[in-house]
C-alpha positions in Angstrom: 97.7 85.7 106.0 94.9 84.8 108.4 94.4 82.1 110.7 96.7 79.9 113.4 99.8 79.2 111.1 100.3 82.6 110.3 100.1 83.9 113.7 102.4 81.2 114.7 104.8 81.8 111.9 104.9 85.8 113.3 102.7 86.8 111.0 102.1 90.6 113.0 105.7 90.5 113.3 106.6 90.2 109.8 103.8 92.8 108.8 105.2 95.5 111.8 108.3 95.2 109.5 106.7 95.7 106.1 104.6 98.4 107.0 107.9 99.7 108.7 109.3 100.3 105.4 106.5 101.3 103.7 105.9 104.0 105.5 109.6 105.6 105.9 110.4 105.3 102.2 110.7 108.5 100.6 110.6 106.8 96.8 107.3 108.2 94.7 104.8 105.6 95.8 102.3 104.5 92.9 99.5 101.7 94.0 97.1 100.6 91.8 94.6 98.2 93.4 94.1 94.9 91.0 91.6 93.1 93.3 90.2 92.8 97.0 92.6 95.3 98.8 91.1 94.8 103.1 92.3 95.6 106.0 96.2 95.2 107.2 96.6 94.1 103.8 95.7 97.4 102.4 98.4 99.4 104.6 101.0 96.9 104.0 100.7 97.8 100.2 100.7 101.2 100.7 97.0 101.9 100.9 95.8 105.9 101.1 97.0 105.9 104.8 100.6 106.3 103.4 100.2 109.2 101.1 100.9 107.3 97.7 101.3 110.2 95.0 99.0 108.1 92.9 96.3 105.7 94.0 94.5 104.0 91.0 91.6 100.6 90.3 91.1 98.5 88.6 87.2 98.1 88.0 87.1 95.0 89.3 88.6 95.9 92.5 87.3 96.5 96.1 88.3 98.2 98.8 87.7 97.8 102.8 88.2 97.4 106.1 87.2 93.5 105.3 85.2 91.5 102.6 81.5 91.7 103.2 81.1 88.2 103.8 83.8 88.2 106.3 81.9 91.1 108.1 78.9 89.6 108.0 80.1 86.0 109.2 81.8 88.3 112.2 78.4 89.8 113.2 76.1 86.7 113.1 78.4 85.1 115.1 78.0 87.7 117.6 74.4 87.5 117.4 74.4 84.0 117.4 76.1 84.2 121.0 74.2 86.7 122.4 70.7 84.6 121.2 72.6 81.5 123.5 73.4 84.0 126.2 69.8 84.9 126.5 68.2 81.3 125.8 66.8 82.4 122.7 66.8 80.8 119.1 68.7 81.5 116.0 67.8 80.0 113.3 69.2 80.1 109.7 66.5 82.3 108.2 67.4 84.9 110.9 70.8 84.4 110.1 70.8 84.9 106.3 68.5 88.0 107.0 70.8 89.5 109.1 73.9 88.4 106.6 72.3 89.6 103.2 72.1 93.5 104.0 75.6 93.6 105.4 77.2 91.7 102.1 75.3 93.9 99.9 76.3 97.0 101.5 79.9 95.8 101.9 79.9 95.1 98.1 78.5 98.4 97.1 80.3 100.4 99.2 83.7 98.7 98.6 82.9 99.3 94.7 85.7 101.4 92.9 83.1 103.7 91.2 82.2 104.3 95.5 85.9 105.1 96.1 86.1 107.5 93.5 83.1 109.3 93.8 84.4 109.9 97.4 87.9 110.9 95.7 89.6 108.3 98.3 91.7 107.4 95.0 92.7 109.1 91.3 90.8 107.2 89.2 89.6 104.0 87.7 91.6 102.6 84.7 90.9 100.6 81.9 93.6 97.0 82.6 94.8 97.9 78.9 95.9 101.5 79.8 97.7 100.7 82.6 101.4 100.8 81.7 100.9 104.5 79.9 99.0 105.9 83.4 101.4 104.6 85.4 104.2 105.5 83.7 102.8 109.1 83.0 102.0 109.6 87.1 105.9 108.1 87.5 107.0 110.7 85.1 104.8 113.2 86.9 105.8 112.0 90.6 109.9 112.6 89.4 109.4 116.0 89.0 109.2 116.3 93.0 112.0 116.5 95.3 112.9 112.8 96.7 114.1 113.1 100.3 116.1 110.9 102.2 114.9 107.3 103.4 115.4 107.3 107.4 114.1 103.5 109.1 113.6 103.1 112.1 115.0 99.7 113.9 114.1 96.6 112.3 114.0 93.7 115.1 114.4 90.4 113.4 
């Protein structure tokens, strides 16, 4: 989903539309977040942002606005130009100190045991339980009105 193909296959495009229908469906929305869930990504499978009724991980999930190394290739290459602009040097020392900190926090902070503790989701569940939660919050979610699904224009 990243890079020159995808924006050249209408990549943004395609997303508009998915998040499109996401976010007008009035059907009880259950996510449950199996592994990295960052970014676009995250509100195209109906992240916090669109209200799901239930919003459970997995431990071995994360959850961001990107991956930590992502971030922290983003920054040093900021850095890295600036240090050019200026005529100064960067080596890979500096670089790796800058990009340790900003991984580490990235992982900690994108831990599900940091989500919950913030209540930015209902829980962490054990893999093997999954089926029984999800079909208990389903059960639990049916017991509200469902209103009616109104889109908006798709453009193809």
């Amino acid at each position: 989903m990243v890079g020159r193909e995808a924006e050249a296959g209408g990549i943004a495009k395609h997303g508009a539309k998915m998040v499109t229908a996401v976010a007008c469906a009035k059907v009880p929305k259950l996510t449950l977040i199996i592994g990295g869930s960052y970014g676009a990504g995250n509100y195209g499978m109906c992240g916090r942002a669109y209200a799901p009724r239930f919003l459970y991980m997995w431990p071995n999930a994360r959850i961001s606005v990107m991956g930590g190394e992502q971030a922290a290739n983003v920054l040093a290459q900021i850095t890295r130009d600036q240090h050019q602009r200026e005529g100064k040097t960067w080596t890979d020392k500096q670089e790796q100190a800058l990009k340790k900190p900003i991984i580490e926090r990235f992982e900690e902070e994108g831990h599900p045991y940091y989500s919950s503790a913030r209540l930015w989701d209902d829980g962490i569940i054990d893999p093997a339980n999954t089926r029984k939660i999800l079909g208990l919050s389903l059960s639990a979610a049916l017991n509200a009105c469902i209103e009616d699904t109104t889109f908006g224009v798709f453009r193809m």
